[in-house]
C-alpha positions in Angstrom: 77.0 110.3 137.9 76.1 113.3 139.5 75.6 116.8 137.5 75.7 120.0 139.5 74.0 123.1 137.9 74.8 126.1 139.3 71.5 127.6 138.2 68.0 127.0 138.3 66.3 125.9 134.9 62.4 125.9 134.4 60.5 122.7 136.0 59.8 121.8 133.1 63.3 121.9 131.2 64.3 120.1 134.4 62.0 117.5 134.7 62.6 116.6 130.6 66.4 116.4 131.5 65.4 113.4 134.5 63.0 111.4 131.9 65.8 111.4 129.0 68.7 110.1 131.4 67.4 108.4 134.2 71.4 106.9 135.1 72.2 110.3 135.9 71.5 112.3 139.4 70.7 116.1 138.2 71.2 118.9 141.1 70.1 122.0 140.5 71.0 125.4 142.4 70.4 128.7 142.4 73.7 129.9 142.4 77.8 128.6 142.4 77.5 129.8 146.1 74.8 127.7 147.1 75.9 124.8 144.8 79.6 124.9 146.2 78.9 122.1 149.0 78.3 119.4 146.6 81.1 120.5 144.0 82.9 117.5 145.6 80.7 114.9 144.4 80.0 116.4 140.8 81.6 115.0 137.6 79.4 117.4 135.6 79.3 121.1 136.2 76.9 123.2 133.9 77.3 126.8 135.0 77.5 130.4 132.9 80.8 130.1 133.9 81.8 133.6 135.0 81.7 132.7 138.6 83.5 129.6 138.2 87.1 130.1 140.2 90.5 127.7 140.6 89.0 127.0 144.0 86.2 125.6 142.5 88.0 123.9 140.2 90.2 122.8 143.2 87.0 121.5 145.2 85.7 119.3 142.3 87.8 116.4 142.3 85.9 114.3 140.5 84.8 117.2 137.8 85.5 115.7 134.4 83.2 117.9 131.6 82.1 121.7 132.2 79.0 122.8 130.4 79.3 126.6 129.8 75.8 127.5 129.2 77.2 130.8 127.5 79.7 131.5 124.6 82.3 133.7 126.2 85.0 131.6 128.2 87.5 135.1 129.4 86.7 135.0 132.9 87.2 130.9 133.7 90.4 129.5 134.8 91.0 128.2 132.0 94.8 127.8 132.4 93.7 124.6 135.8 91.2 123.6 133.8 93.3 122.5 130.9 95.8 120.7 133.3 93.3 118.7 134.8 92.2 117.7 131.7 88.7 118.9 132.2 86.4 118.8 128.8 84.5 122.1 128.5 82.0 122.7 126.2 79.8 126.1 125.1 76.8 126.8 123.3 78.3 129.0 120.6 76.2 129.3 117.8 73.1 129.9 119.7 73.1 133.9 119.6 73.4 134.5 115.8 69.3 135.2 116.1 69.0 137.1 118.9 72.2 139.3 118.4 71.7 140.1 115.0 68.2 141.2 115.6 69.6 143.0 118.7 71.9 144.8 116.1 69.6 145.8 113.9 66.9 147.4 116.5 69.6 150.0 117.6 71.0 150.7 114.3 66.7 151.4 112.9 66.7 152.9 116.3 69.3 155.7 115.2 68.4 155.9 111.3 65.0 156.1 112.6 65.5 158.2 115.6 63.4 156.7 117.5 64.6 157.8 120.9 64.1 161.5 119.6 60.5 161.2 118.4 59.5 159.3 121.5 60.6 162.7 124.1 58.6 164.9 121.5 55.9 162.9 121.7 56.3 162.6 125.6 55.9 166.1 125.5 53.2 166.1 123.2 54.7 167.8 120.1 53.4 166.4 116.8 57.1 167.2 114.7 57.1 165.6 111.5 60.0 167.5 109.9 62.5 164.5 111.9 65.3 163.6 109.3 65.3 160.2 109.5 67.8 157.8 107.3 67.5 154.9 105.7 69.7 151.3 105.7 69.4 150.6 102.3 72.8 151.5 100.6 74.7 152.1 104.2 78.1 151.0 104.8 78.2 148.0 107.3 81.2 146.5 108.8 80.8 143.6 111.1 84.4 143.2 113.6 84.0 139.4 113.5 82.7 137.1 110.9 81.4 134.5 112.7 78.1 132.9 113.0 76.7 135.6 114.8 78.1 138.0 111.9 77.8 136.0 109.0 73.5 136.2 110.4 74.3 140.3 110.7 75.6 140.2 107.2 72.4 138.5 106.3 69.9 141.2 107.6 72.5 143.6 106.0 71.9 142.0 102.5 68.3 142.5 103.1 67.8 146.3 104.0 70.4 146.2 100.5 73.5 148.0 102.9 77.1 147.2 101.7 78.4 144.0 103.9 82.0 144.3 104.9 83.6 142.4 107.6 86.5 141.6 109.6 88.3 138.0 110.2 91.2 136.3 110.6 92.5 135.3 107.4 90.6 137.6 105.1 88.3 135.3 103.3 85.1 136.3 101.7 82.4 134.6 103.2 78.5 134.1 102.6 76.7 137.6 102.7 79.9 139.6 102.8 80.9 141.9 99.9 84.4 142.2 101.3 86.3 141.0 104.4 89.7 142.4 106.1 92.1 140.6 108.4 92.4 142.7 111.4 95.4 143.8 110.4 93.6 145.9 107.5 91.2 146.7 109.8 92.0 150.3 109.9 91.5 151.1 106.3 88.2 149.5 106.6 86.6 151.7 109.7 87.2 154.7 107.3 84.4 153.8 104.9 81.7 152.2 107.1 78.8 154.5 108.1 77.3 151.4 111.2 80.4 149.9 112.9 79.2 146.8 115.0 81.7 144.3 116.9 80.8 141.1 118.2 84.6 140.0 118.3 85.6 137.7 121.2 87.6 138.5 124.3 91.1 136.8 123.0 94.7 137.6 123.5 94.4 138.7 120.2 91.8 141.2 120.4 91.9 142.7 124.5 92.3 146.1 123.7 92.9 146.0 119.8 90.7 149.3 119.1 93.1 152.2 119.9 92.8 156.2 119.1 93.5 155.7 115.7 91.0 153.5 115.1 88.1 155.7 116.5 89.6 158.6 114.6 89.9 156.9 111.3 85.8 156.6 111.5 83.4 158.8 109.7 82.2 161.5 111.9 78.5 160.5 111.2 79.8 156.9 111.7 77.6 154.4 114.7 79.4 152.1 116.7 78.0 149.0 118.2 79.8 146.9 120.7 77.7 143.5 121.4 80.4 141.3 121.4 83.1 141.9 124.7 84.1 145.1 126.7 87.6 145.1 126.6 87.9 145.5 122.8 88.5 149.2 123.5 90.1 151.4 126.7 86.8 153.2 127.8 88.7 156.5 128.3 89.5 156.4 124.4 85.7 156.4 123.8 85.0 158.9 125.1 87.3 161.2 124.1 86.7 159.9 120.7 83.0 160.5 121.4 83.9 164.1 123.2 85.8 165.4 119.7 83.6 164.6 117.3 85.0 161.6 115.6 81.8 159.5 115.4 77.9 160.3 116.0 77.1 157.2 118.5 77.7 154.7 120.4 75.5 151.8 121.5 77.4 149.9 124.3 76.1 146.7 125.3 79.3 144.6 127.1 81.9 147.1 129.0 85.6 146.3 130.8 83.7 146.1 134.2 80.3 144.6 135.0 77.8 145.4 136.1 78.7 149.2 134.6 79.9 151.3 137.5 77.2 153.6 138.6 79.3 157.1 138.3 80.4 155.7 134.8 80.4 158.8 131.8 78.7 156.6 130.3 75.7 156.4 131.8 75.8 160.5 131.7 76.2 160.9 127.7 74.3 162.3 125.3 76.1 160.3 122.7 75.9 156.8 124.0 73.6 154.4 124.6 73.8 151.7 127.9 72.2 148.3 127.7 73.4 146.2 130.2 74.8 143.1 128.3 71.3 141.7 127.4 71.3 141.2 123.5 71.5 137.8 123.5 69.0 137.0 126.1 65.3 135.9 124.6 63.3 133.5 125.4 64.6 130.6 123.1 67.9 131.0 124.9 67.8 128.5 127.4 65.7 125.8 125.5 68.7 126.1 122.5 71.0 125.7 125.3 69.7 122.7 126.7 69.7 121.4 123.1 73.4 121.5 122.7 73.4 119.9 126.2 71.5 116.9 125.7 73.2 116.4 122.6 76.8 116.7 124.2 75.4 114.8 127.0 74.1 111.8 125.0 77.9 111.7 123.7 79.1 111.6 127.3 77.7 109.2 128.7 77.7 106.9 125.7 82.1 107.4 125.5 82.0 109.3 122.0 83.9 112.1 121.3 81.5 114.2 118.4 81.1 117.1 121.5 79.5 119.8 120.0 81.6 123.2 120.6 84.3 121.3 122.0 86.6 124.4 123.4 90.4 124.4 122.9 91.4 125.4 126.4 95.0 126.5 125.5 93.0 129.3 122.6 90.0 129.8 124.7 87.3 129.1 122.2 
């Protein structure tokens, strides 16, 4: 049984993976490019996924089980996939940590202001009068109550800030003082003073936030966006941005990727650009590889107790 990876995993993760199933023939590549030639022979294909195409899908013939080494699915063919009957498999659950830590970095990063005392300091002013804020007693609301949000409601409870979220049915979960289907979500954005989304990209949520939403927010409100960049039309960001109707916007995932260079932006006072890296430490890959020896163990054994086993007709 051959298993392709279209990327190229420490020697060491590598070499552990050849000692713990010696019936298998690992390949590993730098690339889906590079990796493309031997796509015929593979029956397991562990990739990121975002470069994966229908002609790939169309070169593996043998492909039975896709490993997405990543949580979002959006940009995989998902619709051959599923009538091919290909399993594919993800390593949700791994970016609660990393996220949530991510989330709260940006957010002390603005209460804090941070970025402001580090240019007076560049410039060798010593300004103490900076009016800084404090979490404790903020308003939070997380745009998807998942793993990685039930962790963000976690850290919430413990700078003592006021935990709503957002789900789809509406039930109160751990850590949460309230939660809203996303049909209420409007009322919600109203009272929250951090806004911080780590919703899929789904048919259900592509574009969800419109102008209302923006202008229902506190005009002191933050916005986070960790989760997927077509929640929102860019455009109404930035008019939202432009007239006032929140303070700031930390933008880590955007419609197009990498972010195009003459992008606003890049170019505004009022946002902040990281380029999609908030789940990315280095426990990533070794949790990763976790789920895959798990799932793998399963696979080559005939059971069917996959760890985040994907629905291909939902997409997650």
């Amino acid at each position: 049984m051959k298993i392709l990876f279209t990327f190229l995993p420490s020697e060491e993760m590598a070499e552990e993976l050849k000692a713990g199933f010696k019936g298998c023939e690992f390949e590993f590549h730098r690339d889906i490019q590079s990796a493309s030639r031997c796509l015929t022979e593979a029956e397991v294909l562990v990739t990121f996924g975002e470069d994966l195409t229908e002609d790939h899908i169309v070169q593996a013939r043998q492909l039975r089980w896709i490993m997405v080494i990543s949580a979002g699915l959006e940009l995989m063919p998902l619709e051959m996939i599923k009538e091919k009957g290909i399993l594919v498999t993800n390593v949700k659950g791994i970016h609660a940590i990393p996220m949530a830590e991510f989330a709260f970095g940006l957010m002390l990063q603005h209460a804090k202001q941070l970025a402001k005392i580090r240019e007076e300091v560049k410039q060798g002013l010593w300004q103490r009068e900076v009016p800084g804020l404090e979490l404790c007693g903020q308003n939070l609301l997380v745009l998807g109550a998942g793993a990685i949000g039930g962790e963000i409601a976690r850290l919430g409870k413990a700078f003592r800030m006021n935990v709503s979220g957002i789900n789809t049915s509406g039930k109160i979960t751990e850590n949460f003082d309230d939660m809203y289907t996303l049909d209420e979500m409007g009322g919600a954005l109203g009272k929250a003073d951090y806004v911080i989304s780590i919703l899929p990209s789904t048919k259900e949520t592509r574009y969800i936030l419109k102008k209302e939403h923006f202008q229902r927010m506190k005009s002191s409100a933050v916005f986070i966006n960790i989760g997927r960049g077509d929640l929102f039309k860019s455009s109404i960001l930035i008019e939202a941005l432009k007239n006032g109707e929140l303070a700031h916007a930390f933008l880590d995932v955007f419609e197009t990727e990498p972010l195009e260079e003459n992008h606003p932006f890049w170019r505004m006072n009022k946002v902040t650009v990281t380029p999609h890296l908030s789940s990315r430490t280095k426990q990533y890959l070794p949790r990763s590889f976790a789920i895959f020896k798990k799932n793998l163990t399963t696979y080559t054994t005939n059971g069917n107790d996959y760890i985040n086993e994907i629905d291909t007709e939902r997409g997650y």
